[in-house]
C-alpha positions as CSV (number, residue, x, y, z in Angstrom):
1,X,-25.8,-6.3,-4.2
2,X,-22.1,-6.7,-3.5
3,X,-21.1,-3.5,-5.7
4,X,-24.0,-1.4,-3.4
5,X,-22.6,-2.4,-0.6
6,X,-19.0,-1.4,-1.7
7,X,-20.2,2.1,-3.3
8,X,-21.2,2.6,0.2
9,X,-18.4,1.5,2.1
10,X,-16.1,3.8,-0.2
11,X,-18.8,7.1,0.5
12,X,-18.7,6.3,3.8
13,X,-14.8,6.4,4.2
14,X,-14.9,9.8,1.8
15,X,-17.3,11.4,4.2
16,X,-14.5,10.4,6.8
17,X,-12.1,12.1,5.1
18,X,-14.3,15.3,4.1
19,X,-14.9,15.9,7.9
20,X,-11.4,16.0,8.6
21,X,-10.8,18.1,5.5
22,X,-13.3,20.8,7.4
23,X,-10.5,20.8,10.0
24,X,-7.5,20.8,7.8
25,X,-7.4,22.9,4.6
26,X,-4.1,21.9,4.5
27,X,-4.9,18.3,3.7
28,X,-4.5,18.2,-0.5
29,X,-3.5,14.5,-0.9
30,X,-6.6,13.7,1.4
31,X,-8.2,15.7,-1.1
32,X,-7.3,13.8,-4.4
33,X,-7.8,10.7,-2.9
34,X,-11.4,12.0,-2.8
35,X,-11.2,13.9,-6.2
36,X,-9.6,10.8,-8.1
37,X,-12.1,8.0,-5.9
38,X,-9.4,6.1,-4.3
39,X,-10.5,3.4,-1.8
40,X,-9.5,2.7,1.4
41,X,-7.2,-0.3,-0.1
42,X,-5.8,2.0,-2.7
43,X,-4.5,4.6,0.1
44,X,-3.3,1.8,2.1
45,X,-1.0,0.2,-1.0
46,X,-0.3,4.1,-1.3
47,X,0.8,4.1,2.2
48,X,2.6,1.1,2.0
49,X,4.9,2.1,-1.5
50,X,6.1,5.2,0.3
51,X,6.9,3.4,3.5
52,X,8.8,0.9,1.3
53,X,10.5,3.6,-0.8
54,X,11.5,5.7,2.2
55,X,13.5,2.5,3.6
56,X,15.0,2.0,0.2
57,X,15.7,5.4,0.0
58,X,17.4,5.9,3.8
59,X,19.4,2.8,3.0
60,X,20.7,4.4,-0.1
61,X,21.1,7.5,1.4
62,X,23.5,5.9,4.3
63,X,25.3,3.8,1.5
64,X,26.3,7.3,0.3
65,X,23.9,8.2,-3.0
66,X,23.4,11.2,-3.8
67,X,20.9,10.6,-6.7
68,X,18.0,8.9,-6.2
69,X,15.9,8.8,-10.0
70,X,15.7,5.0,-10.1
71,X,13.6,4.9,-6.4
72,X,11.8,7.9,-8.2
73,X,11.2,5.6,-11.7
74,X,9.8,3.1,-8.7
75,X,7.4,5.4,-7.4
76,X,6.2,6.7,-10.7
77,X,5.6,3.1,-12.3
78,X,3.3,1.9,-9.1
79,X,2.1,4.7,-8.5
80,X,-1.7,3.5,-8.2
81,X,-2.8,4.4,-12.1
82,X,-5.6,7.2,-11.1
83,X,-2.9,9.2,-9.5
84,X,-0.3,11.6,-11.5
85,X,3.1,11.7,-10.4
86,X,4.0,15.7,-10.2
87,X,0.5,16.1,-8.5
88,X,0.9,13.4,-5.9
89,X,4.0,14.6,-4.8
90,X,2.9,18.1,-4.7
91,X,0.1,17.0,-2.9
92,X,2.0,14.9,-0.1
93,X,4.7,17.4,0.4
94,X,1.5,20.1,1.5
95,X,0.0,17.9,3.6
96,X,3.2,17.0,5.4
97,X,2.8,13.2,4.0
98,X,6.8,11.4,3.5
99,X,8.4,15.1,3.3
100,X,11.6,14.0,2.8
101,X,11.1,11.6,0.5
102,X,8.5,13.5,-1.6
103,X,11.2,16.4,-1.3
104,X,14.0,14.5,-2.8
105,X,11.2,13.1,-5.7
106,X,10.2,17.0,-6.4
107,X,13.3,17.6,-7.9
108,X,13.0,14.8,-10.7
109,X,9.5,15.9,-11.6
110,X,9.9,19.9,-12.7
């Protein structure tokens, strides 16, 4: 009964995110996290690993770096395991999602 009830909770949140996709064609990380079944939780720990990595990153970036692969290394080993790297970031940087950081990632994944 418990797995029903969380099949339904993730269907619900997808039809969430399919309404606002009808809005927004623009939305293509909304979009995997539909195509690839991500929950709610997953998103959030998503959410959470780029808010940590811009920090690191803005830190570094004051400290004077000027490359940033080992934040990159970060991102691509917790990545949540459903997701690909290249895709991910493609995906965030069309939907607006951590541009600058996404942008800086982009140019370790061509």
């Amino acid at each position: 009964m418990e797995e029903i009830l969380k099949r339904i909770e993730l269907l619900e949140y997808h039809q969430q995110l399919f309404i606002r996709l009808l809005t927004d064609s623009k939305m293509d990380f909304t979009k995997l996290i539909i195509e690839k079944n991500l929950t709610r939780q997953d998103v959030e720990e998503f959410h959470n690993l780029c808010d940590e990595l811009h920090i690191k990153w803005e830190e570094q970036k004051a400290e004077g770096f000027v490359y940033f692969h080992p934040l990159m290394k970060e991102f691509a080993n917790r990545l949540n395991k459903k997701l690909q790297v290249k895709e991910t970031i493609q995906a965030c940087i069309n939907e607006g999602l951590y541009l600058e950081l996404m942008n800086e990632f982009a140019k370790y994944v061509k």
